[in-house]
C-alpha positions in Angstrom: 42.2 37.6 -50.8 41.0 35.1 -47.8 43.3 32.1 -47.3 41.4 29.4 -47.1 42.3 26.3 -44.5 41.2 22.7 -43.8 41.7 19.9 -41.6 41.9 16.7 -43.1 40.4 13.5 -41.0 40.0 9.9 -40.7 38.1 8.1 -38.2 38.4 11.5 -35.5 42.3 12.1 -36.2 43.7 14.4 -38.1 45.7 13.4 -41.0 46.4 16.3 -43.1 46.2 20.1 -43.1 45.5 22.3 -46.4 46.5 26.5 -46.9 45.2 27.7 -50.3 45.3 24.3 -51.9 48.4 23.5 -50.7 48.3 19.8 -48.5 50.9 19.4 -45.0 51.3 16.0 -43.6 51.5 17.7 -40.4 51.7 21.0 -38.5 55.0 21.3 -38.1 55.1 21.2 -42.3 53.2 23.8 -42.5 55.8 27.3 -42.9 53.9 30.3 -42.1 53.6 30.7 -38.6 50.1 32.2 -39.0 48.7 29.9 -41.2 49.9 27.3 -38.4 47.9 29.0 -35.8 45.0 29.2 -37.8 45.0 25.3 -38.5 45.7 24.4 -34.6 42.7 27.0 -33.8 41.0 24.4 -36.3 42.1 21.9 -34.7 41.1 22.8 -31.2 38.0 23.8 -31.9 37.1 20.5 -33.8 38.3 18.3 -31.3 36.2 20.5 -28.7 33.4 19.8 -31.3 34.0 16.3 -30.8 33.9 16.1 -27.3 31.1 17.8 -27.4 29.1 15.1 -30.1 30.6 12.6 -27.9 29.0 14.0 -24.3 25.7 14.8 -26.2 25.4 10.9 -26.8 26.9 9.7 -24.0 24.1 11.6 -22.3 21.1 10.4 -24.6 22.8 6.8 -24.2 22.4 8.0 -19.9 19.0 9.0 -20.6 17.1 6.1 -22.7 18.8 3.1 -20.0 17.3 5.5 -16.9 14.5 5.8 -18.7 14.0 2.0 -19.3 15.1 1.3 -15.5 12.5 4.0 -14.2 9.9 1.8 -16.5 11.1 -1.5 -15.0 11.0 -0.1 -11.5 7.8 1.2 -11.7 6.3 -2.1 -13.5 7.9 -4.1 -10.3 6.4 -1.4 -8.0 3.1 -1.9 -9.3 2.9 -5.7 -9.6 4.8 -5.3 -5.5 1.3 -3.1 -4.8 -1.1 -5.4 -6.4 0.2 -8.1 -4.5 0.0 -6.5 -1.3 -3.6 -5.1 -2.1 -4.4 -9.2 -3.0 -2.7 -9.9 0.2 -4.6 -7.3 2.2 -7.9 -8.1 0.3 -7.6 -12.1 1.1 -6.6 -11.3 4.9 -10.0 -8.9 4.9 -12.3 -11.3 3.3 -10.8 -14.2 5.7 -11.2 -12.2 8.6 -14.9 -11.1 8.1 -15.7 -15.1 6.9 -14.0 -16.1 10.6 -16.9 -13.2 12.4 -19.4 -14.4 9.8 -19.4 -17.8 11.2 -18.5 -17.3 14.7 -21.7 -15.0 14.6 -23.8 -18.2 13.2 -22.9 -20.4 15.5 -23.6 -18.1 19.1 -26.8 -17.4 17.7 -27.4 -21.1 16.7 -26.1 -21.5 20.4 -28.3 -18.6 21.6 -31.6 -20.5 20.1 -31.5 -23.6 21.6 -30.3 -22.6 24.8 -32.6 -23.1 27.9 -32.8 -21.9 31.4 -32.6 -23.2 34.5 -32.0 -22.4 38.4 -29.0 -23.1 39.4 -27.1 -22.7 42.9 -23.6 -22.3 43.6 -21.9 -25.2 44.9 -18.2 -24.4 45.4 -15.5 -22.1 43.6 -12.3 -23.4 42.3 -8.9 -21.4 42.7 -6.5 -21.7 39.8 -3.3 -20.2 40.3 -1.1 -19.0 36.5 1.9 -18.3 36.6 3.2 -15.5 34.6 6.9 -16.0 35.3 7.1 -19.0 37.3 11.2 -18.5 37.7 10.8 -15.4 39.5 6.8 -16.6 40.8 4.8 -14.3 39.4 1.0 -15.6 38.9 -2.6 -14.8 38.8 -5.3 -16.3 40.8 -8.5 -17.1 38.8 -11.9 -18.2 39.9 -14.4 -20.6 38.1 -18.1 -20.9 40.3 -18.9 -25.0 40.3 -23.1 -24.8 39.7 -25.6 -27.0 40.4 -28.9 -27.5 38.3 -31.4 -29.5 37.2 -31.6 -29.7 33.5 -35.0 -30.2 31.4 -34.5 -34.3 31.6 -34.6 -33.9 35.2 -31.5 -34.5 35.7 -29.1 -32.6 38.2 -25.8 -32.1 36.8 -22.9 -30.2 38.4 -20.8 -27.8 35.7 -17.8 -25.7 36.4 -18.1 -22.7 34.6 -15.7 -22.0 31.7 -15.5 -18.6 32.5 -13.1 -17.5 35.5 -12.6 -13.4 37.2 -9.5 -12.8 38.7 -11.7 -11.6 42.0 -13.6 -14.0 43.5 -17.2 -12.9 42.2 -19.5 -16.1 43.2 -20.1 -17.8 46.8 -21.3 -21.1 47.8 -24.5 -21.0 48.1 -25.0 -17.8 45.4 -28.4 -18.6 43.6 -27.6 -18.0 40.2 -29.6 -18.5 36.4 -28.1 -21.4 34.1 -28.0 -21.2 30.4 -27.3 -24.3 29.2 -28.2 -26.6 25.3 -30.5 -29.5 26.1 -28.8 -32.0 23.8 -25.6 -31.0 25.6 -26.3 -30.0 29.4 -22.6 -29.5 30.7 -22.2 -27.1 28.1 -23.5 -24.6 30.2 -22.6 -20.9 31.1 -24.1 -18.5 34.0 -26.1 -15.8 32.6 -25.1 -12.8 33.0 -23.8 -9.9 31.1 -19.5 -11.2 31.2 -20.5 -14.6 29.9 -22.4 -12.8 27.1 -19.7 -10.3 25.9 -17.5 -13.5 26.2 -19.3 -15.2 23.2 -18.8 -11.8 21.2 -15.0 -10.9 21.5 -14.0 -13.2 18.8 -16.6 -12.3 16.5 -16.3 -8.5 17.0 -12.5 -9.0 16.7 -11.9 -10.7 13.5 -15.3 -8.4 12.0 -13.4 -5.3 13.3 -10.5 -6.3 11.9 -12.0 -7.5 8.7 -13.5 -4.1 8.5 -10.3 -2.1 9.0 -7.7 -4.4 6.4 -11.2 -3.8 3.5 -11.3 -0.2 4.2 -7.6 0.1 3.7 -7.9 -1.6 0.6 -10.8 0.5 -0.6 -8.4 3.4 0.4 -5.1 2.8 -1.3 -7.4 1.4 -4.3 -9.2 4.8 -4.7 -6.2 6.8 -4.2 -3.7 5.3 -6.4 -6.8 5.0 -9.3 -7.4 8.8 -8.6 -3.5 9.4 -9.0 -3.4 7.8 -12.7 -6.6 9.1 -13.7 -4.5 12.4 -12.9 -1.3 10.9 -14.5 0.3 11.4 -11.6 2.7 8.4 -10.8 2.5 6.4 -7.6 5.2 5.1 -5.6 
């Protein structure tokens, strides 16, 4: 007939053993040496059991906090991109508003302006510096024009708009744009003074463009990547 064993415990420790009915405060109680053997195989294979239960939640209790920090990082990455998109959307939408207005007011500028011969007069030298410790400049030159405006009125204008080569000559016969209502603002026509009046507009539009279609971009992409459940960085 089968012995039978047990192993007695209270709160994980062993507090008794048992051989056919038969109750041992401890191991060293129990007399047969093969029972004893028996009820420390018991013993060791409970307390493996119990290491075991113990890793098992130790590793769901590892597994539900990554979980919930994986949830809270990605709900901070999310609101981090939004705010960049709003960022990059408010830089866009400033940037096109600066070309949008620049725009208006050259060709605002464009209608009212009239023309008028005009003849070059002299040609002022200003000299930059670049590094003026070690003397390192540029030379620019601004034409000084002479015309006679629609009031009949002659008016002498330096030009606004320099070369770093000396482009104009006295006595150069040259073709004034210039607004009636204010004749000294006034610009030689040609193709330069023309561009001149487009390189802020066709900066901040190209630029406009470019931090919009970015936007449009990352929106499309990331919407495309949870319509795919796919998670985004």
């Amino acid at each position: 007939m089968a012995k039978k064993y047990s192993v007695n415990w209270e709160e994980d420790v062993p507090v008794s053993f048992e051989v056919n009915g038969v109750k041992y405060d401890s191991l060293e109680d129990v007399p047969n040496p093969k029972d004893r053997r028996k009820l420390e195989a018991m013993l060791d294979t409970s307390e493996f059991d119990q290491a075991s239960e113990e890793f098992d939640r130790e590793f769901e209790e590892f597994n539900r906090n990554f979980d919930k920090e994986f949830k809270e990082m990605k709900a901070e990455s999310k609101t981090m991109e939004n705010t960049v998109l709003w960022i990059f959307s408010g830089v866009a939408v400033l940037m096109l508003l600066i070309a949008g207005i620049a725009s208006f007011v050259n060709l605002q500028k464009l209608s009212k302006e009239e023309s008028a011969d005009g003849v070059v007069v002299d040609v002022v030298k200003r000299r930059e510096y670049v590094n003026e410790q070690d003397r390192v400049y540029n030379d620019y030159y601004f034409p000084v024009v002479q015309f006679t405006a629609a009031d009949g009125k002659t008016r002498q204008v330096q030009m606004s708009e320099g070369s770093s080569s000396q482009e104009y000559e006295q006595g150069n016969q040259v073709t004034v744009m210039y607004d009636p209502e204010r004749p000294l603002d006034a610009r030689i026509k040609s193709a330069g003074s023309s561009m001149l009046m487009w390189i802020l507009p066709g900066i901040t539009g190209i630029l406009g463009i470019c931090f919009g279609g970015a936007v449009l971009v990352v929106r499309k992409f990331l919407f495309t990547e949870n319509e795919n459940g796919v998670q985004s960085l």
